[in-house]
C-alpha positions in Angstrom: 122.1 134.0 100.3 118.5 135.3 102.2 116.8 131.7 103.2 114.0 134.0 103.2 114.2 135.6 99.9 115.0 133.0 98.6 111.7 130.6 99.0 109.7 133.5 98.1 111.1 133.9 94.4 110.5 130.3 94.2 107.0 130.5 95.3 107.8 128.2 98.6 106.3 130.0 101.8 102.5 129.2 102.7 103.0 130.1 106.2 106.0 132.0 108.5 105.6 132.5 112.5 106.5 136.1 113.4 110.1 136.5 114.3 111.2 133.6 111.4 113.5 136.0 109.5 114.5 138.2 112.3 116.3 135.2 113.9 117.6 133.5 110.6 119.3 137.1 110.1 121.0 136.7 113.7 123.1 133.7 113.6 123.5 130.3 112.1 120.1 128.4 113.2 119.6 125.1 113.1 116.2 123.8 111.7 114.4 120.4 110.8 112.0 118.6 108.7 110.2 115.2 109.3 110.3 112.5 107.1 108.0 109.7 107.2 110.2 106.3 106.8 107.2 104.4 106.0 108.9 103.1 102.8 112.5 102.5 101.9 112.7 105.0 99.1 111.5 108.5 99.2 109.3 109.9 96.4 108.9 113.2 94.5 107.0 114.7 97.2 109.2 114.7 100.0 111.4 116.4 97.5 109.8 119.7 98.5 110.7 119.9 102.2 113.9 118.1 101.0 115.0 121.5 98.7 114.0 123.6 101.7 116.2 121.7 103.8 119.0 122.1 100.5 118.6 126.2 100.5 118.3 126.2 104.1 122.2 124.8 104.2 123.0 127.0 101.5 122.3 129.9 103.1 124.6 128.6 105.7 121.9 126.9 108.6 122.2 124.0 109.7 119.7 121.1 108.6 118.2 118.3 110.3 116.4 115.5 108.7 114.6 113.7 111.6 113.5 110.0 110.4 109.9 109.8 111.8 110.9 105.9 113.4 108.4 107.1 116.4 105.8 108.5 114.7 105.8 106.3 112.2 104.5 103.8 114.4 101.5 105.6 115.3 100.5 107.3 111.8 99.8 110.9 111.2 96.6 112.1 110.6 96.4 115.0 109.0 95.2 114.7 105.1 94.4 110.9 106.0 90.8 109.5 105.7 91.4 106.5 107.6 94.2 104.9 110.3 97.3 103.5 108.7 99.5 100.3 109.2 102.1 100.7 111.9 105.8 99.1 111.4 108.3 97.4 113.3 111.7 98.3 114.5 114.0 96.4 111.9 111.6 97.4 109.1 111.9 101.6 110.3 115.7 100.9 110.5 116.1 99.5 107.1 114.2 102.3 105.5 116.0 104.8 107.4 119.4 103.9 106.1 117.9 103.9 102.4 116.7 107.1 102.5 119.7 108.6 103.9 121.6 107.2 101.6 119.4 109.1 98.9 119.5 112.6 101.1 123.2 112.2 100.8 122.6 113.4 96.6 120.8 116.6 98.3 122.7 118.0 101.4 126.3 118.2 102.6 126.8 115.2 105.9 130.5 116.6 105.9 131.3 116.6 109.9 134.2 119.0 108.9 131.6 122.0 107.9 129.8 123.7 110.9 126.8 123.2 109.3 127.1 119.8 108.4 123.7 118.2 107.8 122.0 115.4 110.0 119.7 112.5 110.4 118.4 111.9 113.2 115.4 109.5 114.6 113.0 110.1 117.2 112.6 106.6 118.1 115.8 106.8 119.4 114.8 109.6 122.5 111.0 108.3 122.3 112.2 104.4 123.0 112.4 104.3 126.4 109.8 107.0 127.3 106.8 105.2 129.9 103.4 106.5 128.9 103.1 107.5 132.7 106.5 109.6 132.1 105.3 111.1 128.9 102.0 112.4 129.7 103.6 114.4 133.1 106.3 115.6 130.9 104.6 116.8 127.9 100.7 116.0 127.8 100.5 118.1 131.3 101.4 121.2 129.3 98.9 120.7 126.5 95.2 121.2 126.8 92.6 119.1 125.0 91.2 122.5 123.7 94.1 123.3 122.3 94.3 119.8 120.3 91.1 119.7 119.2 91.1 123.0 117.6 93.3 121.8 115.2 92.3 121.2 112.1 94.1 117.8 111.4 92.1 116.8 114.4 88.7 118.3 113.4 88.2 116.8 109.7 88.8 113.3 111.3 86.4 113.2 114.0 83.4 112.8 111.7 84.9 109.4 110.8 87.0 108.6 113.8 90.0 109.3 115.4 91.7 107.0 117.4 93.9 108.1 120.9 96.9 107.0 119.1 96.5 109.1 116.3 95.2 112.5 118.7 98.4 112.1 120.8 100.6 112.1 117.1 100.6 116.0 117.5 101.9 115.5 121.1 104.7 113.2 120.2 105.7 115.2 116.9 105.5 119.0 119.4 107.6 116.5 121.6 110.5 115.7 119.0 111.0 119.9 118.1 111.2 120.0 122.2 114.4 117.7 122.4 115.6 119.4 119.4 115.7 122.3 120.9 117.0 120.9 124.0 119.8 118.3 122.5 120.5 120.3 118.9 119.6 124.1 119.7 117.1 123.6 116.8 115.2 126.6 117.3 112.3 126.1 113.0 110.4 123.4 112.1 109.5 123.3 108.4 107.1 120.9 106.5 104.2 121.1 104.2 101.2 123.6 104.8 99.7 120.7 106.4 101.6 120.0 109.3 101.3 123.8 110.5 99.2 122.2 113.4 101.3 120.0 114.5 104.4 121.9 114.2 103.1 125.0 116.2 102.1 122.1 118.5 105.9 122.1 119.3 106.2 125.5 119.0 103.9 126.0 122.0 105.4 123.1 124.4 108.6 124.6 124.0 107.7 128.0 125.2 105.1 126.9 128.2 107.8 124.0 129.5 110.9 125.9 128.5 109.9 129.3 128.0 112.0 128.8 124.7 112.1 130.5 121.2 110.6 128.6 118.3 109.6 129.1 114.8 107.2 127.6 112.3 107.8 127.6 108.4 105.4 125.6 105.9 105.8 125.3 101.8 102.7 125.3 99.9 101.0 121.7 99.2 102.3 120.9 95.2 99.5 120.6 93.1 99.0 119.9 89.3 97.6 122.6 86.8 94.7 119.6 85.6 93.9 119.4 89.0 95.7 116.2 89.5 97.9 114.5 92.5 101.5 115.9 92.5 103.8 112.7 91.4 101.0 110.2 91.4 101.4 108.2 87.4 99.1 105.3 86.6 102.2 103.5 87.8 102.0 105.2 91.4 104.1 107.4 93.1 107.4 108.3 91.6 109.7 107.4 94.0 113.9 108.3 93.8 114.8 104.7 94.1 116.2 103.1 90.5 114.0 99.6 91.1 110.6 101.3 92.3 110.8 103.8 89.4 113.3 103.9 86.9 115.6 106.5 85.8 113.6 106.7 82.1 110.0 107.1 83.7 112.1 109.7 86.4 113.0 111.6 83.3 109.9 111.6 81.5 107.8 112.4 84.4 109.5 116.2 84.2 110.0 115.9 80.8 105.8 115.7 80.3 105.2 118.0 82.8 102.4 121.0 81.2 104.0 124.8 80.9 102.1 125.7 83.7 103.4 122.9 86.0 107.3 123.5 84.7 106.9 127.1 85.1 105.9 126.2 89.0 108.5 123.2 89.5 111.5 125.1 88.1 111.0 127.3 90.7 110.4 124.8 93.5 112.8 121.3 92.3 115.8 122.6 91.3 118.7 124.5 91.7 119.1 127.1 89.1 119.3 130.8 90.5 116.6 133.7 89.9 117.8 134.9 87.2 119.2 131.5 85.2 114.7 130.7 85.8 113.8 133.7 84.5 116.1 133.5 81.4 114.8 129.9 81.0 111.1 131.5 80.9 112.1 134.0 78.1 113.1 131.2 76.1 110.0 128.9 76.9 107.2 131.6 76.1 108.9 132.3 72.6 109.8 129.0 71.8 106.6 126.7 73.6 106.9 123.5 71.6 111.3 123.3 72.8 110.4 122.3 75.7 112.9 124.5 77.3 111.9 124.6 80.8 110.8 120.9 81.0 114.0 119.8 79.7 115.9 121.9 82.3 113.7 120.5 85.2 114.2 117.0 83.6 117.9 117.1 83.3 118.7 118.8 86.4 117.1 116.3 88.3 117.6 113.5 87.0 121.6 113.8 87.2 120.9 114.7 90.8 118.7 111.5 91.8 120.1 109.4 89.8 123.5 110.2 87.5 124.8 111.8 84.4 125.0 108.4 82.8 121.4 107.7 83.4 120.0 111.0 82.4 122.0 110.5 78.9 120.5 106.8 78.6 116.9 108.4 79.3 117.5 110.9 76.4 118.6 108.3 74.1 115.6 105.5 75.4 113.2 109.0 74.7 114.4 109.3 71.2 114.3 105.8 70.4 110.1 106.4 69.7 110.5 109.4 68.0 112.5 107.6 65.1 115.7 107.7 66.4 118.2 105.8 67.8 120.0 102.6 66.7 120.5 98.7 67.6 123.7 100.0 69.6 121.7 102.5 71.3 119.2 99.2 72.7 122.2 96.9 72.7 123.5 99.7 75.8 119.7 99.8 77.2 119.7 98.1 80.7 116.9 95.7 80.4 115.1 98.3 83.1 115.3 101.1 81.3 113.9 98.8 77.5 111.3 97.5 79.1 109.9 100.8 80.6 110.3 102.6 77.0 108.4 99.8 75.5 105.7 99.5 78.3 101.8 99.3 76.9 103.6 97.8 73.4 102.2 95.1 72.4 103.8 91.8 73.6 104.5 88.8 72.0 105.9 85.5 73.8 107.6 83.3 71.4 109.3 80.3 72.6 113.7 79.9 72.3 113.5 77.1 70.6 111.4 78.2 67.6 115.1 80.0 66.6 117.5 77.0 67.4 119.2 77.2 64.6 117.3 80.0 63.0 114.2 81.0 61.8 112.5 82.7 58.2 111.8 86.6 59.2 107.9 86.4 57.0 107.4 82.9 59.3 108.3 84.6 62.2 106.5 87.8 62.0 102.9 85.8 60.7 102.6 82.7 62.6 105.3 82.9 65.4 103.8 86.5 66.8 100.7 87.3 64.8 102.4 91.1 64.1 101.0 90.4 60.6 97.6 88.3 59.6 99.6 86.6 56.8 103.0 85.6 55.1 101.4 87.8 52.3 101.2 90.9 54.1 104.3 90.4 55.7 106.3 89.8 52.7 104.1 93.0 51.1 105.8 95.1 54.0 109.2 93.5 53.9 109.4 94.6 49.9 108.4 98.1 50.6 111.4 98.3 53.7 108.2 99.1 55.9 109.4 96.6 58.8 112.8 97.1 61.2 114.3 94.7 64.1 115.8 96.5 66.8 116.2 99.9 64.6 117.7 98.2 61.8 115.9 97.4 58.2 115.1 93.7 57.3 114.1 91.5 54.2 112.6 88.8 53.4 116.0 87.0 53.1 116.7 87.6 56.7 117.0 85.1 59.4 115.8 85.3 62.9 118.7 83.8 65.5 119.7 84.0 68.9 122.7 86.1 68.5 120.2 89.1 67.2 118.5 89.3 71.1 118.9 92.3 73.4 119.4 91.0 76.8 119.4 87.4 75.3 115.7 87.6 75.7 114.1 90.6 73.7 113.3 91.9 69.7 111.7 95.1 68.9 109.4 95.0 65.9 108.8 98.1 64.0 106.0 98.0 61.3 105.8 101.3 59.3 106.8 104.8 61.3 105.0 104.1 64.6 104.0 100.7 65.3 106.4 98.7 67.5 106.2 95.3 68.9 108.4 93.6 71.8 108.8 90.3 71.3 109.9 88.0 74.5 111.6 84.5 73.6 110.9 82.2 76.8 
């Protein structure tokens, strides 16, 4: 496989120093991409320089994925309007080992292959660096001209920019120069915005060395409506299962517009050229299938998370649509029911009101307030309009303890499309 050729059918090169292909075309090459560790989860927009990282070891290179511990206690400051909160040590060390852990569902760590894939951190080399030793080593071979000219630099000096966050270029052009030292990593890849800062180590490593280095960028993601890539009402969508779970993961891809499948087929997963552009055949004479989305959805999904949870996100997905049965939200992990049902009305009814039982037209009037009255409750019962967790009820039935999902939850349905989750406190 051409690394190469291979971004550009997938629409994933914004920028390539001259030389890039020429010396991925000689010889296994070993490249890296940073990864900020300000969290302990990564989210849906790393995943870009994470799949570039992914092709880049399938076409037999060598990846690195350096954990920013350094840097990420200064803050970058390109694309930020203001100065960010710096961490500590045990915090950077945490999140360090939960992100690799969710790298290890994207690239191969096998020591056996020769182009095993790494993590490295650059607090570890930057740790015992003085600032007297640092700015003869590296700032001597840097102008100020040169660093202001960037553009990171230049759209944060009409609201401020702090030393710490001008030297970030200077310690990130640092890390590529004891890569290149330490690893023989000879590219740097990242988004379109860090093109500054990673010719910044492009250029230290050829004044102090005399070195070759290369620069790759991806293209910033964007949304078709204009919107920020993998930002929800909710927030970012992040790979870890507790910050976003494997339901709202599915449907995120699942919703996606044709425009924004068409693009993140392409970019997110691994299907070959021409398994994409059978997949777009399909979609443009079949729009309302969803084929592309569902792809995208299931492809991922299984990757971040597992087969089991993509299947229990198609069965949550269906439950609104009409489908599914009290076994399918008997198998629900309370996670995954409470995220279908989220923005359903609530009601809070308290244990006891069901200890021994309790009349279903008593319950649905005056215990929740679903229905006004006992009269419009019983009207609904009689016409089979009303369901409890997917299965029909009457006015005969009795509410109980041994009918709750988790031992805490009902779901009301009132005619076709109203639902109801009832919590018993």
């Amino acid at each position: 496989m051409n690394f190469i050729e291979e971004l550009k059918w997938r629409g994933m090169i914004h920028d390539m120093m001259p030389g890039t292909e020429e010396q991925l075309n000689k010889e296994m090459t070993t490249a890296y991409v940073g990864i900020d560790p300000t969290a302990d989860s990564l989210h849906i927009g790393h995943l870009v320089s994470i799949m570039m990282l992914s092709h880049f070891q399938q076409a037999g290179h060598k990846p690195l994925a350096l954990v920013g511990g350094a840097t990420g206690m200064i803050g970058d400051p390109s694309g930020k309007s203001e100065e960010r909160n710096l961490l500590d040590e045990t915090i950077l060390r945490h999140n360090q080992e939960c992100i690799k852990t969710q790298l290890l569902k994207f690239l191969d760590f096998d020591t056996k292959n020769p182009n095993a894939a790494e993590i490295v951190n650059n607090y570890d080399w930057m740790k015992e660096f003085s600032f007297l030793g640092f700015l003869r080593d590296v700032g001597k071979h840097l102008t100020v001209n040169y660093m202001m000219a960037k553009d990171s630099v230049k759209k944060r000096l009409e609201t401020g920019l702090s030393f710490t966050e001008f030297s970030y270029q200077l310690v990130q052009g640092y890390d590529f120069l004891w890569l290149n030292e330490h690893k023989n990593c000879k590219l740097q890849m990242g988004g379109s915005d860090q093109w500054g800062n990673i010719t910044t180590g492009t250029e230290l490593i050829r004044r102090k060395n005399g070195g070759e280095a290369y620069a790759l960028t991806c293209p910033l993601i964007t949304k078709a409506d204009g919107g920020k890539f993998g930002k929800t009402e909710q927030g970012n969508i992040w790979l870890d299962p507790e910050k976003t779970s494997p339901y709202h993961f599915y449907q995120f891809w699942l919703n996606c517009s044709d425009e924004d499948a068409a693009k993140y087929i392409r970019i997110f997963s691994m299907f070959n050229k021409e398994e994409v552009e059978t997949m777009e055949i399909l979609h443009n004479e079949a729009p309302h299938l969803r084929v592309l989305q569902k792809a995208l959805a299931k492809d991922l999904t299984i990757r971040v998370h597992s087969e089991d949870e993509y299947n229990a996100a198609v069965e949550a997905s269906e439950i609104l649509f009409g489908k599914g049965t009290t076994e399918t939200l008997q198998r629900m992990s309370e996670n995954t029911l409470l995220s279908v049902f989220e923005g359903v009305p609530l009601c809070d009814v308290s244990a006891a009101e069901i200890e021994p039982e309790l009349n279903v037209v008593d319950f649905l009037s005056e215990k929740t307030g679903i229905f006004p009255s006992k009269g419009e409750a019983r009207r609904m019962l009689k016409d089979n309009g009303v369901s409890i967790n997917k299965e029909k009820v009457s006015e005969s039935t009795l509410i109980n303890k041994s009918m709750l999902l988790k031992q805490k939850y009902l779901i009301v349905q009132k005619g076709k499309k109203n639902y109801y989750l009832v919590r018993f406190l």
